[in-house]
FIVOGU-831895 format. One record per residue: x, z, y of N, C-alpha, C, CB in turn. Coordinates in steps of 0.2 Angstrom, whole numbers, plus 2048, in hexadecimal, padded with zeros to 3 digits. Atoms other than C-alpha are relative to their C-alpha. Glycine has a CB too. Example, Ala and Ser with C-alpha at 12.3 -4.5 7.8 and 13.67 -1.06 7.14 Angstrom:
8048007FA83E8277EA8048008067FB806800;7FC7FF7FA8448247FB7FC8038058027F9802;
***
This chain:
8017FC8067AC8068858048078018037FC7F9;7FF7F88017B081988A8008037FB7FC804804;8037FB8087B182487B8068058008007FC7F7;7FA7FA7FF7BE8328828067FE7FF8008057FB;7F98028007CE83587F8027FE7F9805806801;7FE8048077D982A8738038047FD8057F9800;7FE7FD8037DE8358678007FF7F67FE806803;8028028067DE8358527FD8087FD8077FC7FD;8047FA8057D48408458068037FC7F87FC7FA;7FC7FF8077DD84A83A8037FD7F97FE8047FF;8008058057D983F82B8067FB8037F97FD7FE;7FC8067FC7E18308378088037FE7FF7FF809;7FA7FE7FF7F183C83B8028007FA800806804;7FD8018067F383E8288037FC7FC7FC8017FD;8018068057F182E8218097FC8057F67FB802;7F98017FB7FF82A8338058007FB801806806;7FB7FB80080B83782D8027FE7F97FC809801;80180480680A82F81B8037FB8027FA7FE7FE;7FB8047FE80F81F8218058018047FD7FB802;7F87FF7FB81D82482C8068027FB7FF809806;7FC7FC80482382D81D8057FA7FC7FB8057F9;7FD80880282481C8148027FB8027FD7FD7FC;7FF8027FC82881381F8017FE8078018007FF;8018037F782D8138328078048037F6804807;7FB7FD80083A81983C8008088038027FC803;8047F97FF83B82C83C8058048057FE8057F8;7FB7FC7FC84383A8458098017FB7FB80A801;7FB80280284C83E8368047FB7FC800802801;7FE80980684F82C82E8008037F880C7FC802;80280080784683481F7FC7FD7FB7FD8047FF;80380780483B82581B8017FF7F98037F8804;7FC80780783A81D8098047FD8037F97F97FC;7FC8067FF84080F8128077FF8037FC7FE804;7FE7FE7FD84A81881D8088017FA7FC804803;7FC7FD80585482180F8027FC7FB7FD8067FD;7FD8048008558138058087FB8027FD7FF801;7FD8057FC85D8078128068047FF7FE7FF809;7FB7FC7FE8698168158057FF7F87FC808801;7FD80180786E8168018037FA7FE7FC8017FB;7FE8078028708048008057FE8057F97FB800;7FA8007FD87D80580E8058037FE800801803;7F77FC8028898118058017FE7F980080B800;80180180788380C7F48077FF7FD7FA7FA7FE;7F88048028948027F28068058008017F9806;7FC7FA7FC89C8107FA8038037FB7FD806803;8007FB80689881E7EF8037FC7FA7F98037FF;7FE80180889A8137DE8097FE8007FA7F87FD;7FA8037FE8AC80D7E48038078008007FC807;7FE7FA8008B08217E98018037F87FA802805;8027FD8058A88267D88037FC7FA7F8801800;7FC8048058B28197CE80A8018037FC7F5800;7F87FF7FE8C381E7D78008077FD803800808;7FF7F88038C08327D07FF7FE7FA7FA806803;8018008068BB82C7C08077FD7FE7FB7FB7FE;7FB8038028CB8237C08088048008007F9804;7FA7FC8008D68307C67FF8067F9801803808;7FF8018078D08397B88038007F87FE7FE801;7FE8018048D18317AC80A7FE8007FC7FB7FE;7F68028008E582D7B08028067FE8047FD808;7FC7FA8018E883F7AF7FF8027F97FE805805;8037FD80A8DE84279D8037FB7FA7F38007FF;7FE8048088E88347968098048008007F5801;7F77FC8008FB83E79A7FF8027F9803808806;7FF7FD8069008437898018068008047FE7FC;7FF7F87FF90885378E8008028068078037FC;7FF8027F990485679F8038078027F97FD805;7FB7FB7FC90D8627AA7FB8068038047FC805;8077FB7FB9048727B37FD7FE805801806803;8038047F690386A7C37FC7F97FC8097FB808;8058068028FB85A7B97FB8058008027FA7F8;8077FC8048EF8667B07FC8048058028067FA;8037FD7F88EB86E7C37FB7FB801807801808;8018067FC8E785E7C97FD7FB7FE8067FE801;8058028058DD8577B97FC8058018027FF7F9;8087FC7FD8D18677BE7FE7FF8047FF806801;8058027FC8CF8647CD7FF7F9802800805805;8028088008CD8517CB7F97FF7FC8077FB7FB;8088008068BF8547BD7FB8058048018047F7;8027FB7FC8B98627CC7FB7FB805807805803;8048067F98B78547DB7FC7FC7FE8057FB805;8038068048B18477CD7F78047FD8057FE7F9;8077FC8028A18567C77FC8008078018077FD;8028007F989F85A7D97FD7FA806806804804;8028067FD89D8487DE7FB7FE7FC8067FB800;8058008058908457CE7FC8038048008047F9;8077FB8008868517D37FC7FE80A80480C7FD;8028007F888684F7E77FB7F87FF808800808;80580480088183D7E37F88007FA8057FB800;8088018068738427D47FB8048048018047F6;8057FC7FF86D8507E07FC7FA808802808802;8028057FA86A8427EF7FA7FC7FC8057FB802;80380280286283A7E37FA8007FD8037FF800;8067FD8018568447DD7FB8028068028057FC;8028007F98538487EF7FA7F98008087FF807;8028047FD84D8377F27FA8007FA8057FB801;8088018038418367E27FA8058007FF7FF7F7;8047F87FF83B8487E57FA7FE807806808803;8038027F88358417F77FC7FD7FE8057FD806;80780480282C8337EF7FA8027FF8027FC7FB;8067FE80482483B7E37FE8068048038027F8;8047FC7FC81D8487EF7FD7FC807804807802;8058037FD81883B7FA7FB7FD7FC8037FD805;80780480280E8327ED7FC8047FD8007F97FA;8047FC8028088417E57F98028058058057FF;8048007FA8008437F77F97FC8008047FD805;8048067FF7F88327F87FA8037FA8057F77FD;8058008057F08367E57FB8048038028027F9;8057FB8017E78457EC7FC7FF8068038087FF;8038017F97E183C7FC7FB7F97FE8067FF807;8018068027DC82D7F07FB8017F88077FC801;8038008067D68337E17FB8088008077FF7FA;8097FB8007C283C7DF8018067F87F67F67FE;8037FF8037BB8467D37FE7FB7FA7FB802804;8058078037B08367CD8037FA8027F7800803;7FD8087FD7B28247CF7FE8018047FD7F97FD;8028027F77A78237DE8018058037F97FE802;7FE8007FB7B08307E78097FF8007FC805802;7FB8037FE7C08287E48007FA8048038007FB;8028087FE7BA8167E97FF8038087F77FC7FC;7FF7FF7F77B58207FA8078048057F9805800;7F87FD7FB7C58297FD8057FD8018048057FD;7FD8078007CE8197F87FF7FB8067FC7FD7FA;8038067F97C280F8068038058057F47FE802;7FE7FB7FE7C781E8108077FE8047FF8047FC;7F98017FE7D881C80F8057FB8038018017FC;8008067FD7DA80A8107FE7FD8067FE7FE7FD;8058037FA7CD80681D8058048087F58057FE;7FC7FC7FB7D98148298057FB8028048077FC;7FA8067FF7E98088247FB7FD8058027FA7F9;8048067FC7DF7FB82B7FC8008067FB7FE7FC;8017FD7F87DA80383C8028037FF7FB803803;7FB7FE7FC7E98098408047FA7FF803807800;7FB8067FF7F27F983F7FE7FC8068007FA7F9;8018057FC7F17ED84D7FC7FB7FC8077FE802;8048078037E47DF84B8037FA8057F6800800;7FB8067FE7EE7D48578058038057FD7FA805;7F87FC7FB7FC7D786480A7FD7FF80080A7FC;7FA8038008107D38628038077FA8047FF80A;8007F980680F7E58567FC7FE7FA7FC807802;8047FE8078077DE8478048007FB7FA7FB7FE;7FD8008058147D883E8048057FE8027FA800;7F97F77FE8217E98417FB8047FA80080780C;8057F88018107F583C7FD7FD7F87F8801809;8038018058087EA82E8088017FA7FB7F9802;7FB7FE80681A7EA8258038087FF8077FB801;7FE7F880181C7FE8267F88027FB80180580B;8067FF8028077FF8218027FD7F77FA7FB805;8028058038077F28138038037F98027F9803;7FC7FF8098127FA8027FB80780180B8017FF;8077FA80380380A8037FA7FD8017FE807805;8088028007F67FE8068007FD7F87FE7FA807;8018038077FB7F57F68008037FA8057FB7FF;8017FD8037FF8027EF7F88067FB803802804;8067FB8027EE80B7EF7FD7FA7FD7FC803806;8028068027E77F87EC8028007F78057FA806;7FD7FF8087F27FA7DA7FB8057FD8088047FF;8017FA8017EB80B7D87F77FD7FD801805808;8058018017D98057D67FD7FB7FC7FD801804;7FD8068067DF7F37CD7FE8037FB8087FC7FF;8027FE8057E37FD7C17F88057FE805803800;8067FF8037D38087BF7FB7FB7FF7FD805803;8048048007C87F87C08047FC7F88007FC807;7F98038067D57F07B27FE8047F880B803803;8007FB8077D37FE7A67F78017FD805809802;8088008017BE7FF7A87FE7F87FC7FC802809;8018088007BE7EB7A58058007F98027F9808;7F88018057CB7EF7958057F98017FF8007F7;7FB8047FD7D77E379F8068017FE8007FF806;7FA7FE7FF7E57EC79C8048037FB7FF804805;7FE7FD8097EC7ED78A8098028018007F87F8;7FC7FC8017FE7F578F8018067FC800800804;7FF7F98048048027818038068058047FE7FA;7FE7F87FC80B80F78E7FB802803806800805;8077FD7FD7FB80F7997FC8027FC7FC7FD804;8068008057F180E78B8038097FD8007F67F9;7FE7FA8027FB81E7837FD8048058098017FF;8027FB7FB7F98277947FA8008008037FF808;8087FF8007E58247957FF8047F97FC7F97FF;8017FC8097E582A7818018068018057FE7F9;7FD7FA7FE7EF8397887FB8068048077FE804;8097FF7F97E483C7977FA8057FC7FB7F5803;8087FD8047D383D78D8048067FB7F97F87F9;7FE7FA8047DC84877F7FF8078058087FF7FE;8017F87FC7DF85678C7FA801803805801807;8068008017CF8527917FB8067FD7FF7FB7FD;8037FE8067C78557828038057FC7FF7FC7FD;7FD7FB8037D386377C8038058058057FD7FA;7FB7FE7FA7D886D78D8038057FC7FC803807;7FB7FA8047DF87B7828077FE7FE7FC8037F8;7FD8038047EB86E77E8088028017FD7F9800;7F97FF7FD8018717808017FC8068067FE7FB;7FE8047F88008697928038058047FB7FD804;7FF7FF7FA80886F7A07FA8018058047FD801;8067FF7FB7FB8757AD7FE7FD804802804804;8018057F87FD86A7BB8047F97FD806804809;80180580180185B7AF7FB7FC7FE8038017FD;8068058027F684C7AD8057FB7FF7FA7FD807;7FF8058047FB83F7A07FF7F88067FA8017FA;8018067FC7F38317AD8017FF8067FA7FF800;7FF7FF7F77F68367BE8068008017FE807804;7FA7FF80180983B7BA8057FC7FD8018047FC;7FB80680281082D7AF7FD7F98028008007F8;80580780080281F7B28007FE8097F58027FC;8038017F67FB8207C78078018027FA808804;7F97FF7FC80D8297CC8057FC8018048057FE;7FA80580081981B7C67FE7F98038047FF7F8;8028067FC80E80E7CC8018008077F87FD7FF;7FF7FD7F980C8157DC8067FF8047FF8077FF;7FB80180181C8177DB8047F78057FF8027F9;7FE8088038208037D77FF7FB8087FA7FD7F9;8048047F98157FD7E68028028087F8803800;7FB8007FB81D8057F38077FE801800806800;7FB80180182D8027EC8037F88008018037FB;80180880182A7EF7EA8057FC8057F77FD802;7FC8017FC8327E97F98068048027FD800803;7F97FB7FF8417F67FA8067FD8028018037FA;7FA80680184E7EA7F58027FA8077FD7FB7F8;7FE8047FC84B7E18058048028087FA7FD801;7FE7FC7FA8547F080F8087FF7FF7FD809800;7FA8008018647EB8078057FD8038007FF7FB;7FF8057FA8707E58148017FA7FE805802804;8008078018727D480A7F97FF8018027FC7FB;8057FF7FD8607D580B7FF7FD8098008047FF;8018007F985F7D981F8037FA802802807804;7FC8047FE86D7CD8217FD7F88008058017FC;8038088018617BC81B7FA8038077FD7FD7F5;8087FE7FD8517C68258037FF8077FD8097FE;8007FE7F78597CB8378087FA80180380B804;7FA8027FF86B7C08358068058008007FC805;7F87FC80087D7C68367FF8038048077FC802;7FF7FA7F687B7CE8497FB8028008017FC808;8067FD7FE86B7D48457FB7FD807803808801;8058037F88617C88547FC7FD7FD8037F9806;8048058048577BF8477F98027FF8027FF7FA;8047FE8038457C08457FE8027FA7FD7FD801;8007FD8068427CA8377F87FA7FC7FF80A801;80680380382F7C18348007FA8027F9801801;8008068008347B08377FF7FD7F98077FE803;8018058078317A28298078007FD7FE7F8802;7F98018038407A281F8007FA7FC8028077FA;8008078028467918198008017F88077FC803;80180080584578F8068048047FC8007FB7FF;7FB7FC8048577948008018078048077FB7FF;7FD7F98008597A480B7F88027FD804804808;8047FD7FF8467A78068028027F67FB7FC804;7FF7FF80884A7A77F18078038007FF7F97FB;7FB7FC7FE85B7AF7F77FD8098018037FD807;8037FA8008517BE7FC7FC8037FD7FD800804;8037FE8088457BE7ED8068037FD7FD7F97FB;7FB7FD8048547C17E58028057FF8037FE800;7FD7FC7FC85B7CC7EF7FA8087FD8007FD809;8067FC80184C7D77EE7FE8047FA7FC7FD801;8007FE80784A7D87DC8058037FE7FF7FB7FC;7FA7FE80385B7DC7D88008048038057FC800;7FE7FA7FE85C7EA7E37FB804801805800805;8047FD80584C7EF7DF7FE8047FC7FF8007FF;7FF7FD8088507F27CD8058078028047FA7F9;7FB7FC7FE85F7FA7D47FE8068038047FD804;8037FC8008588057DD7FC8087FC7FE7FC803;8067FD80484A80C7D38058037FA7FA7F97FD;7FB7FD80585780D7C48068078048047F97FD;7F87FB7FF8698177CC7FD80380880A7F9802;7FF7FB7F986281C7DE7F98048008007FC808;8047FB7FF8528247DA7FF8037F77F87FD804;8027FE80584F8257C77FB8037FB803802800;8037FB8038498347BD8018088038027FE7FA;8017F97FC8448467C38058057FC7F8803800;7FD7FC80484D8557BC7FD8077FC804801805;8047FC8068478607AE8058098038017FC7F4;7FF7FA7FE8468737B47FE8067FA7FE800807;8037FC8068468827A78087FF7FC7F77FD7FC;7FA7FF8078518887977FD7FE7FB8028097FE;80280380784787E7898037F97FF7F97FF800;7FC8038008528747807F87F97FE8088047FA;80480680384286B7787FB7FD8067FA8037F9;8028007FB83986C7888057F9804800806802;7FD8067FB8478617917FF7F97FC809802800;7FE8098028488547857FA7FD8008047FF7F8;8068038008358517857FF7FE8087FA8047FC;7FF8027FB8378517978057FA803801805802;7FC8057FD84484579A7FE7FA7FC809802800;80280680183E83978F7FB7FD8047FD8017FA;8058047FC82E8397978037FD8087FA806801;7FD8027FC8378377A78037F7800803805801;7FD80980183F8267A07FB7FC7FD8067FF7FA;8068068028308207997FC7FE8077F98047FA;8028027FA8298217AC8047FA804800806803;7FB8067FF8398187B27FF7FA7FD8068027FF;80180680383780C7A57FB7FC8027FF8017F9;8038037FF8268097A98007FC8087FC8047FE;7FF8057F88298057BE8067FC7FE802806808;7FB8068018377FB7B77FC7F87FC8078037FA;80580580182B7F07AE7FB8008057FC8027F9;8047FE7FD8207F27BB8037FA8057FE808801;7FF8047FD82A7EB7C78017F87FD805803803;7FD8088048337DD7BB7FA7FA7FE8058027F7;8068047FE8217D67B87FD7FE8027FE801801;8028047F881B7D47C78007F9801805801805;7FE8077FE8257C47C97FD7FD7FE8077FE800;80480380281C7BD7BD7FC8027FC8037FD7FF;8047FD80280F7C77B77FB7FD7F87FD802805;8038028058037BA7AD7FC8057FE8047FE7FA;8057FA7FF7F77C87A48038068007FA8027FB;7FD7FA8038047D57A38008048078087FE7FD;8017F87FD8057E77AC8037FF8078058077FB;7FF8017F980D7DF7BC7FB7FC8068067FD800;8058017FA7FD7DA7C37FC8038047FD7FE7FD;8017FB7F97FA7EA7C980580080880180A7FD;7FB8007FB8087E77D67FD7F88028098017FD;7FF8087FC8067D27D87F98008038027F87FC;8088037FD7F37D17DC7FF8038047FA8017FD;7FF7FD7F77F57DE7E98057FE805802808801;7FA8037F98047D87F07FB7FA8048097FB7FB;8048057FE7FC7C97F27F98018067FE7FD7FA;8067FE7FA7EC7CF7FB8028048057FA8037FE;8007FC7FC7F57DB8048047FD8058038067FE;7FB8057FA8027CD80B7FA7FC8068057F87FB;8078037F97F17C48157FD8088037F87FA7FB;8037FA7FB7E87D681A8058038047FE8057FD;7FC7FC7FB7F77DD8218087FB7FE7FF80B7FF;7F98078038027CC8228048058067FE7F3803;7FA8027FC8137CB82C8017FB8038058017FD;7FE8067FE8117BA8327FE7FE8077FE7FA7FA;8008017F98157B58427F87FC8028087FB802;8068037FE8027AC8427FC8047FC7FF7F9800;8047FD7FF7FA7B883D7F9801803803803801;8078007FC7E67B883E7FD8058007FB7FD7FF;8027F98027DD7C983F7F77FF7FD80180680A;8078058037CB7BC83B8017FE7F97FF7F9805;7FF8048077D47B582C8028067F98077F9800;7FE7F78067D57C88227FC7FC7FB7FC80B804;8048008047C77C38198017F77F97F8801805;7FD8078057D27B28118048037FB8047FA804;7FB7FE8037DC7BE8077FE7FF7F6802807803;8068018057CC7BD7F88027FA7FC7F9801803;8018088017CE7AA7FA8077FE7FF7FD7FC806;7F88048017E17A87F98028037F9807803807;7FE7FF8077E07B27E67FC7FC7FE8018057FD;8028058067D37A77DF8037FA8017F87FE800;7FB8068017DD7977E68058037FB8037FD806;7FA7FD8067EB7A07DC7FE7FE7FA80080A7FF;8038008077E07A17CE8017F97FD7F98017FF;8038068007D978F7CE8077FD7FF7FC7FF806;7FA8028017EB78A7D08078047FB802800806;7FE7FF8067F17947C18058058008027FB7FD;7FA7F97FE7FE7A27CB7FE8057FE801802807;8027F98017F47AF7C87FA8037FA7FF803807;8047FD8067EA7BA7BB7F98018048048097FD;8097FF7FF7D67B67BC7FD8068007FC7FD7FA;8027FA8017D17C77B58028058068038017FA;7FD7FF7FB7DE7CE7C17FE8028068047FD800;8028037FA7D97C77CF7F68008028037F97FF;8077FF8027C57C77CA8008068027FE7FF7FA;8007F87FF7C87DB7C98008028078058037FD;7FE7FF7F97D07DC7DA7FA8008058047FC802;8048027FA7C47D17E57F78047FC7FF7F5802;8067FD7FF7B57DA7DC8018098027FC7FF7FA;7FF7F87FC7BD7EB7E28017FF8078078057FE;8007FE7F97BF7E77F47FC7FA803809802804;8028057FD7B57D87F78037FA8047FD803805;7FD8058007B97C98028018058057FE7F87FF;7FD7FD7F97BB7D58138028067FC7FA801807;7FB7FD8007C87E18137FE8088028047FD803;8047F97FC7C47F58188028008068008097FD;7FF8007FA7C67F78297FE7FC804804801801;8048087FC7C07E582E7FB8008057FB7FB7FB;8048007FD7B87E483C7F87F97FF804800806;8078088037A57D98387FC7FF8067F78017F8;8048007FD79B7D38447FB7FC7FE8017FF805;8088018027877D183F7F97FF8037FE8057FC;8087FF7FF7747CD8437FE8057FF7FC7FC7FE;8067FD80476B7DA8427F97FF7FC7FF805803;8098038007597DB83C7FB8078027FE7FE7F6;8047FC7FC74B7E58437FA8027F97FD7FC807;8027FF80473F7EF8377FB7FE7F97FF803801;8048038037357E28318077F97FB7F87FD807;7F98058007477D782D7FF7FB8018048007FA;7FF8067FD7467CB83A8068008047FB7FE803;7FC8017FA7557C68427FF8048068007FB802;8007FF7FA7597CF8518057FA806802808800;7FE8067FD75E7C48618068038017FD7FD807;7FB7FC7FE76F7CC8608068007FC7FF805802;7FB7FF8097807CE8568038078028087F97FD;7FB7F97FF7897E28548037FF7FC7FC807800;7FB8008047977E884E7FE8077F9808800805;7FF7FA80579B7F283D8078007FD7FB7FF7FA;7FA8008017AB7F58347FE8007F7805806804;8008008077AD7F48218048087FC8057FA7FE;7FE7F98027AE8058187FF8027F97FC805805;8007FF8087AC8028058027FD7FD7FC8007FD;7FE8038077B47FB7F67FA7FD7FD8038057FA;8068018037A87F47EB7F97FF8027FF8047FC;8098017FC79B7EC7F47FD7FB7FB8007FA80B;80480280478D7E67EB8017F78007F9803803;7FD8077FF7937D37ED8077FF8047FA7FC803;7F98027FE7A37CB7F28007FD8078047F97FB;7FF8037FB79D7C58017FB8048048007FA800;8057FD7FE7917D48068028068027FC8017FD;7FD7FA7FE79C7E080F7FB8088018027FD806;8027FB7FE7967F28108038048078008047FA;7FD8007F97977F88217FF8068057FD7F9803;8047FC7FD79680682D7FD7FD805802807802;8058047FA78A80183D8068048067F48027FF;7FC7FD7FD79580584B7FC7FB80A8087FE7FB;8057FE7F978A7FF85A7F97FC7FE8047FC80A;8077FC80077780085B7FE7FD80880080B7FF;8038037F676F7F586B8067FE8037FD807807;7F88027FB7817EE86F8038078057FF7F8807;7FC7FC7FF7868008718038057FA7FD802805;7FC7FA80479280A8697FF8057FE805802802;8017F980479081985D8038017FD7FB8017FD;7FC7FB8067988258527FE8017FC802805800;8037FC80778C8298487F87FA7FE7FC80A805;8018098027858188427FE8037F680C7F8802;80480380577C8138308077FC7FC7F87FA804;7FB8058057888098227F77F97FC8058077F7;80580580077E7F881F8057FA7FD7FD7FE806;7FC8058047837EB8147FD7F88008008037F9;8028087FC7847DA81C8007FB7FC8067FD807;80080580777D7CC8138047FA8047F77FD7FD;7FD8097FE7867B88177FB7FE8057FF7F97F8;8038047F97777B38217FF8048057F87FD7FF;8017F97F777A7C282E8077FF8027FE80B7FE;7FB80180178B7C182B8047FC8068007FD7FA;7FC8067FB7957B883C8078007FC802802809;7F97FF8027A57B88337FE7F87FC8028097FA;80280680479B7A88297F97FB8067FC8047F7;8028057FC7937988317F87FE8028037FC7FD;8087FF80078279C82B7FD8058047FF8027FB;8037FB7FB7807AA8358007FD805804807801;8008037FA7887A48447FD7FB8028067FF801;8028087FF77F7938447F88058028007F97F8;8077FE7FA76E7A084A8028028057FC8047FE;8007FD7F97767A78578047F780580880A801;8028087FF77979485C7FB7FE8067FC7FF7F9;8068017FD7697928647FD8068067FB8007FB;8027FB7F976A7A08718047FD805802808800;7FE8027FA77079D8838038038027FE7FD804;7FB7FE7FF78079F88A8008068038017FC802;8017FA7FE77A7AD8948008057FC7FA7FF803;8037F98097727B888580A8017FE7F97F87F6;7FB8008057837B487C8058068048047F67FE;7FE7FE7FC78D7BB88C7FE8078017FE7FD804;8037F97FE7827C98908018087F87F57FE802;7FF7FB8067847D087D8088028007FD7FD7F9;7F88028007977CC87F8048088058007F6808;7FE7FC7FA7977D78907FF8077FE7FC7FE807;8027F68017917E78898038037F97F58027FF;7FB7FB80379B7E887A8087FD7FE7FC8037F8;7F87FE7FF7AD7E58808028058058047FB801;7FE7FD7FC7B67F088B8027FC8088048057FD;7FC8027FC7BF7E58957FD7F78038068017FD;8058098017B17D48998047FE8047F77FE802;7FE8057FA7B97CC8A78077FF7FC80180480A;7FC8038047CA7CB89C7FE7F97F98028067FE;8018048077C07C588C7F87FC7FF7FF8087FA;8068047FE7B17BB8938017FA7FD800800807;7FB8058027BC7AC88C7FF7FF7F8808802801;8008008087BB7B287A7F87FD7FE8008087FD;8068038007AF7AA86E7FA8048018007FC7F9;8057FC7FF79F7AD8727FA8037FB7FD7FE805;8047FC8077987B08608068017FB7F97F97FC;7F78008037A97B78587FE8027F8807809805;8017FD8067AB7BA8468028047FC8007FD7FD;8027FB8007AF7C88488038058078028027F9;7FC7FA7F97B77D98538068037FE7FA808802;7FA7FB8047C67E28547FE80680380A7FE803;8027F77FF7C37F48538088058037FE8047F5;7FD7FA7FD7D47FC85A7FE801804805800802;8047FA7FD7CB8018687FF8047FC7FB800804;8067FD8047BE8098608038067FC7FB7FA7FB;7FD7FB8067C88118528068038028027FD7F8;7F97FA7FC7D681985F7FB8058028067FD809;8047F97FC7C98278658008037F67F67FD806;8017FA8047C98348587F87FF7FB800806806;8087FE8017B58378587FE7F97FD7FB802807;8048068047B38248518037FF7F98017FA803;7FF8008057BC8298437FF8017F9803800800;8027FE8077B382F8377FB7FC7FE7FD8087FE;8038088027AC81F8317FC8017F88087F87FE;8018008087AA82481C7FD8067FF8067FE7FB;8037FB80479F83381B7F97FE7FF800808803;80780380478E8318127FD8018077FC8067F9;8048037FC78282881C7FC7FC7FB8037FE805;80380580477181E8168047F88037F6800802;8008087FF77580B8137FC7FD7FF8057FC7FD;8058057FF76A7FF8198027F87FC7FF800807;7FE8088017697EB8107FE7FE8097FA7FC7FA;8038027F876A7E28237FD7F87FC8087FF809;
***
């Protein structure tokens, strides 16, 4: 499989440069994750620092008659105590500023014109995650836990629009922000700000927000301390025994909130309007309010507004797990591990209904391997590969797909086809016709689309599916999602 030099498409490098932001390890340790960790090491520091100036302070503003040198020395005590406010509120705004212009990013690389070309910039975006992670190797678990809080993220992002089209979603602050939304809409003359949106700004930004943030709390060194141990040697994705595993829940949540509340907060209102500030900073605490419900939720959502966080978590923990067994074949069990949910009463029907009919039972980026059919649609004697390149496939088990080789050879410029169950190898029905061919045949289709046969000769010889990191490290095979006819195979 020659196809040039390994390199990435600009889109790729974007979508990279994104996750690196949120997290990985950077040049300069500016990560979300990064800058966290960092804060939740001094956190104790600073509040300990900032409660000894408060205290000297106050000792000096309680003297009854103090002396000049007291009264020197009460200035500049109330001097180091402003100058310490402020260094730690401007860090702090540092940190939500960063966010919020990295999720501001995401919206404009995720959100369309229309529904259907958000659903494609969405598959787009997601389907990227998902070719460039590792589909096996001793790197899945490192790469899929740096991927995984923008994959769920975006995964929220589109919950919610499905949620609110199905009126699932009877929250009174979203529901205000949608009311808001159409107003400007329908009245653009109206007192808005320019480059404010009611829905994108208080609703998409703080979820967004939430979803990334979800896990945070597990950078805290009591945290890291249950994850790697005391000396740091510990498998971080090991199994965790019961009590350090609800130890860590704990952990998590609580400095979570923390977090979200004292280390990132609310933005800062800029301008001389006195009425201006105060409608601003409210709104700013109604946004906080809402990712505080958002997170607290979660835990136990039932039909409430934290199902845009748990139903992705959940699917995003199988598509891009961390567990030391890890299958790159069982992506497509993540559909099936929320209706058990259901069935077993963890999780929100509707919720979860929504979800799997927005991304199907295969995942974007999934590698499928299929029968084709020839133009009269008979079976051909052969299986190819395709990848998964749409949301909302016409059934839950009818992936939409680009065609990615043609005669058991590789192309770039491939058809999207949408694989029915009986073509399908990923299912038993299919595979039980390639069955009846001989070992030879099975071999010879085997030989011409891997790179490396004399290594992988071994593998099964009717697989249920492919891994695409080859394929999707060359640049030129990356543009998977621009319009093309789809075929029913």
């Amino acid at each position: 499989m020659s196809m040039g030099t390994i390199s990435q498409s600009s889109y790729s490098k974007t979508v990279k440069t994104i996750l690196s932001k949120i997290h990985d390890a950077t040049a300069l340790n500016d990560s979300v994750y990064e800058v966290a960790t960092d804060y939740f090491r001094h956190a104790r520091q600073q509040e300990e620092k900032l409660q000894q100036l408060q205290l000297q302070v106050r000792k000096l503003e309680s003297k009854s008659d103090p002396s000049s040198t007291e009264q020197k020395q009460l200035a500049e005590a109330q001097s180091a105590l402003k100058l310490y406010v402020r260094m730690l509120d401007d860090s702090r705004l540092e940190r939500y500023r960063a966010l919020k212009a990295l999720c501001l990013q995401v919206l404009q690389l995720t959100e369309g014109e229309s529904f259907e070309e958000t659903v494609q910039m969405s598959s787009k975006f997601l389907g990227t995650i998902q070719l460039l992670a590792p589909s096996n190797g001793k790197y899945v678990a490192a790469v899929n836990q740096k991927f995984k809080h923008l994959y769920k993220g975006i995964l929220s992002l589109r919950l919610l629009d499905r949620l609110l089209l199905d009126d699932e979603l009877n929250n009174n602050y979203v529901q205000a922000k949608v009311r808001a939304a159409k107003e400007r809409l329908d009245n653009p003359d109206a007192a808005y700000k320019a480059d404010y949106s009611p829905f994108r700004d208080d609703v998409q930004l703080p979820l967004l927000m939430a979803a990334i943030l979800q896990d945070i709390g597990t950078y805290h060194p009591d945290a890291l301390a249950i994850l790697k141990g005391p000396d740091g040697d510990l498998d971080e994705f090991r199994v965790l025994d019961d009590e350090s595993r609800v130890a860590l829940l704990k952990i998590n949540y609580q400095e979570t909130l923390s977090y979200v509340t004292k280390g990132l907060a609310c933005d800062r209102y800029v301008g001389n309007s006195k009425e201006e500030r105060e409608l601003f900073n409210q709104n700013e605490q109604d946004k906080l309010n809402f990712v505080y419900t958002l997170l607290k939720n979660a835990i136990k959502p039932e039909g409430g507004v934290g199902n845009l966080l748990k139903i992705p978590q959940i699917y995003t923990s199988v598509v891009l797990s961390t567990k030391l067994n890890h299958s790159y074949e069982s992506l497509p069990k993540a559909a099936l591990v929320l209706q058990s949910g259901v069935e077993r009463g963890y999780y929100h029907k509707a919720a979860v209904d929504a979800l799997i009919k927005i991304t199907g039972l295969f995942p974007q980026g999934y590698g499928v391997t299929y029968i084709p059919k020839d133009s009269d649609k008979r079976d051909l004697d052969r299986y190819e590969y395709a990848l998964v390149v749409s949301l909302y496939p016409p059934a839950t088990d009818m992936p939409i797909c680009r065609v990615v080789t043609r005669s058991m050879t590789f192309s770039n410029t491939g058809t999207n086809v949408v694989v029915s169950v009986d073509n399908n190898l990923y299912f038993p029905t299919a595979r039980k016709k390639l069955e009846k061919m001989s070992e030879e045949r099975l071999l010879e289709i085997l030989s011409k689309l891997v790179s490396n046969f004399e290594e992988r000769k071994n593998m099964e010889l009717i697989p249920k599916c492919w891994f695409p990191d080859e394929y999707f490290s060359y640049s030129k095979n990356q543009n998977l999602w621009n319009k093309v006819t789809t075929i029913q195979n």
